[in-house]
C-alpha positions as CSV (number, residue, x, y, z in Angstrom):
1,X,-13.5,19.6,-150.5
2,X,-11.6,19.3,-147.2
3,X,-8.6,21.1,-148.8
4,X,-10.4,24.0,-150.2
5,X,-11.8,25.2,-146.7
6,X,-8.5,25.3,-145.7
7,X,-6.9,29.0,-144.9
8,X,-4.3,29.6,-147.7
9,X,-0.6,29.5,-146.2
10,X,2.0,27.4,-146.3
11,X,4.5,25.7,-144.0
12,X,7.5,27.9,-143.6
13,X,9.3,25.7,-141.4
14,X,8.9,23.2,-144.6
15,X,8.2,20.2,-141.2
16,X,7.1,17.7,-143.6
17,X,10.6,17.9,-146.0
18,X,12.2,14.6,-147.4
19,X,15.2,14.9,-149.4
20,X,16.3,11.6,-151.8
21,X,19.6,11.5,-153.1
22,X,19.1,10.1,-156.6
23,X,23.1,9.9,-157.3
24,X,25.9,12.0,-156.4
25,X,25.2,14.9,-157.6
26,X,21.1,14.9,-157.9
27,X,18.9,15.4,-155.3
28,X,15.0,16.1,-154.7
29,X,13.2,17.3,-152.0
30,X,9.3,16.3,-151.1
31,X,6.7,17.8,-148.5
32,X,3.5,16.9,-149.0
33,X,0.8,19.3,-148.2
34,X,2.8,22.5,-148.3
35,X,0.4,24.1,-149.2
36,X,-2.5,24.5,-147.2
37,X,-6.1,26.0,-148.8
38,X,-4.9,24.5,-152.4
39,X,-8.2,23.5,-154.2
40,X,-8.8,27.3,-153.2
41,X,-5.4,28.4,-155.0
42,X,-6.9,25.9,-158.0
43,X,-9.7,27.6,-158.6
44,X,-8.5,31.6,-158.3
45,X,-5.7,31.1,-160.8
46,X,-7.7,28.5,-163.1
47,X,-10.1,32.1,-163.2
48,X,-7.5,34.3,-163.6
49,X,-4.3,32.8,-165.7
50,X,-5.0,33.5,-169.4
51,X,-4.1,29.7,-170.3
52,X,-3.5,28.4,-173.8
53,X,-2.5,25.3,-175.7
54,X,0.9,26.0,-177.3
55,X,1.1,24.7,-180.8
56,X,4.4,23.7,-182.7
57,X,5.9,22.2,-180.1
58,X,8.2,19.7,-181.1
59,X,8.1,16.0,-179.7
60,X,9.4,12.9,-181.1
61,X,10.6,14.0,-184.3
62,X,7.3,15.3,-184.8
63,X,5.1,19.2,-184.4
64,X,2.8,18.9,-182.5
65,X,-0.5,20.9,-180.1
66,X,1.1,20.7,-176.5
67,X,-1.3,18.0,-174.8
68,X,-1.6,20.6,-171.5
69,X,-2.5,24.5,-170.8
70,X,0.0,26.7,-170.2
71,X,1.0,30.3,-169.0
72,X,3.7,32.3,-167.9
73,X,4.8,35.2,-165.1
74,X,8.0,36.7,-164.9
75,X,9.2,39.5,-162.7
76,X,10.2,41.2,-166.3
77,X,6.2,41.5,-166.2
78,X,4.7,45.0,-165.7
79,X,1.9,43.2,-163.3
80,X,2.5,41.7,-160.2
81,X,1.6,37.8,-159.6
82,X,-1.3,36.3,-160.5
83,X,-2.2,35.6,-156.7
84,X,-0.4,37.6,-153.4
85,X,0.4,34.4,-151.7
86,X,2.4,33.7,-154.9
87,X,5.1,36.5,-154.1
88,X,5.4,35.2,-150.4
89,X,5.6,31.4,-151.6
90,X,8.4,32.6,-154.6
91,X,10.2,35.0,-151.7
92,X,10.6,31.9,-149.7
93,X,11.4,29.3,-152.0
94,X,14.6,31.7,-153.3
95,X,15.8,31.9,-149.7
96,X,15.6,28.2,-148.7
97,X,16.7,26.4,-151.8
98,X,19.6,29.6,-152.9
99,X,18.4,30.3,-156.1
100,X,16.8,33.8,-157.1
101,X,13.2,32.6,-158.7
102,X,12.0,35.4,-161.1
103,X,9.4,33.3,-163.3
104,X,6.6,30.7,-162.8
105,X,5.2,28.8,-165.3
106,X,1.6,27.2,-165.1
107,X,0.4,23.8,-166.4
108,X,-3.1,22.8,-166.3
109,X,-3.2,19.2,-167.0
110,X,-7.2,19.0,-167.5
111,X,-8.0,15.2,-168.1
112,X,-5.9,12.1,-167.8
113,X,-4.8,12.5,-171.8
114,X,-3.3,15.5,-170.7
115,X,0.2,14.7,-170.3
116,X,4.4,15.8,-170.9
117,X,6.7,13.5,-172.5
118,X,10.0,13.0,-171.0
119,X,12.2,15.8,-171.1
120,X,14.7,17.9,-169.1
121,X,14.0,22.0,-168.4
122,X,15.6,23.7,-171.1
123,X,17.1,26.5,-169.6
124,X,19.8,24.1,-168.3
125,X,21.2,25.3,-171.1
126,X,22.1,28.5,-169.5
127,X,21.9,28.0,-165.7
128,X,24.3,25.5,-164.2
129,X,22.6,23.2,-162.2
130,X,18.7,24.9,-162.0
131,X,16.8,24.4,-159.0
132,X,13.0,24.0,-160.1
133,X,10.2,23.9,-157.5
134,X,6.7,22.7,-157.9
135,X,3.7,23.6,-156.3
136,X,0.6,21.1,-157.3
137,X,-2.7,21.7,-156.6
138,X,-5.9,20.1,-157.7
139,X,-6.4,16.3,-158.3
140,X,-2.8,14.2,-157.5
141,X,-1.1,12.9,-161.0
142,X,2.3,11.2,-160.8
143,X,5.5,12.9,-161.8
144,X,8.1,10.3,-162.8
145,X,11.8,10.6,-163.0
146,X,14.5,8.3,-164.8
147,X,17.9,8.6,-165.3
148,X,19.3,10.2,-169.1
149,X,22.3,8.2,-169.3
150,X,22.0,5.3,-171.6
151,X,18.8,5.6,-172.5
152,X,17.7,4.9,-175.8
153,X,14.6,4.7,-177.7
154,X,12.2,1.7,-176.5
155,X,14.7,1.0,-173.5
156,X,13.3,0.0,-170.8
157,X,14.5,2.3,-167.5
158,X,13.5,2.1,-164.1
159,X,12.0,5.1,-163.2
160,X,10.9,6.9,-160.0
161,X,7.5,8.3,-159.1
162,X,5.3,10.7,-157.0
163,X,1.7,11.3,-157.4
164,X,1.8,15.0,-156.6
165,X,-1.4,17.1,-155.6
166,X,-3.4,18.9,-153.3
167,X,-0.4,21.4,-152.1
168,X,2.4,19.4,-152.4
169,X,5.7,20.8,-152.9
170,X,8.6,19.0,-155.1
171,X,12.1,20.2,-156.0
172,X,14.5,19.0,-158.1
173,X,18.1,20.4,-157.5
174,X,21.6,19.3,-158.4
175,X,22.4,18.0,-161.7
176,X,18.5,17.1,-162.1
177,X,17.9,18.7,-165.7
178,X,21.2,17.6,-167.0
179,X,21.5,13.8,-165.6
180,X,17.6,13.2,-165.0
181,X,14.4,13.6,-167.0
182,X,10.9,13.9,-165.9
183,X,7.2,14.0,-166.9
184,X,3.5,13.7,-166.4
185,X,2.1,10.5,-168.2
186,X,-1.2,10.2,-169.5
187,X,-3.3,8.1,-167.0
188,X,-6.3,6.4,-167.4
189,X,-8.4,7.5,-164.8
190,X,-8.1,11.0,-162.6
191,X,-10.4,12.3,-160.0
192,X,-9.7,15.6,-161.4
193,X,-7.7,18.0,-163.3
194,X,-4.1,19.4,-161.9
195,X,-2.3,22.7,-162.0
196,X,1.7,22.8,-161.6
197,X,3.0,26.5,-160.3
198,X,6.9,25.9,-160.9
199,X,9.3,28.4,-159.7
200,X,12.7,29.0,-162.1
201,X,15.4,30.8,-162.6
202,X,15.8,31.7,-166.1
């Protein structure tokens, strides 16, 4: 495609940035295309990532095989990154946003049945206020947001949504993980499968 004869860099002036203020104390930030060379990014770590299905996870009261692949790099790791540009992207992400990123997890979301309930980071539990950035490359799929107050079990909330994809960058700051949840529904139809590289603090 277009996007995978692309040079890999990114925009470290971040030109295309929108921040929403979802309440008082949660923001997000937006800037699509980021990433420039993505599809290229896609396929490297696709080859190189040692992705798995996690199994046990819990969900709705329930144990079940995590509908997505998953894997994990921490700068506890004896090896470096998965790809260079990685480092760079991570070095710069701590600087703009203040927060010191030492891990990045991947998600492979292969099919349109490939999906993450609602849910809030867990490591909330132990980092006030955690700033999560997400690189997505591959085929766009919508990230949705809603708020946590009030909601109950087959309530109806509005939510908000972004198809993300193709090198776009999203960030969730502020009370996001605390006040806000988030996922990846299944969809019906995809024009290919997606890979989130999210940046944490943990």
């Amino acid at each position: 495609s277009l996007f995978g004869q692309l040079a890999v860099e990114f925009d470290a002036t971040f030109a295309n940035a929108t921040r929403h203020q979802l309440d008082q104390t949660t923001w997000v930030e937006h800037v699509p295309g980021w990433l420039n060379g993505a599809d290229r990014v896609f396929d490297d770590l696709v080859d190189r990532l040692p992705l798995r299905q996690r199994t046990g996870v819990h969900m709705f009261d329930r144990i079940v095989d995590e509908p997505r692949l998953s894997a994990w790099w921490s700068t506890e790791s004896a090896e470096p990154e998965p790809l260079g540009i990685l480092r760079d992207m991570r070095l710069l992400l701590a600087e703009r946003y203040e927060e010191p990123f030492d891990s990045i997890g991947f998600n492979l979301y292969r099919h349109g049945n490939h999906s993450v309930a609602w849910h809030g980071d867990r490591h909330r539990n132990v980092v006030a206020n955690p700033v999560i950035a997400i690189v997505s490359v591959g085929a766009p799929r919508p990230l949705r947001l809603r708020p946590r107050v009030g909601t109950t079990p087959g309530e109806r909330v509005r939510s908000r949504s972004w198809d993300l994809g193709h090198g776009d960058l999203f960030v969730m700051g502020g009370a996001c993980q605390h006040d806000w949840e988030h996922t990846v529904p299944k969809v019906r139809r995809t024009t290919g499968p997606r890979l989130s590289i999210t940046f944490r603090s943990v």
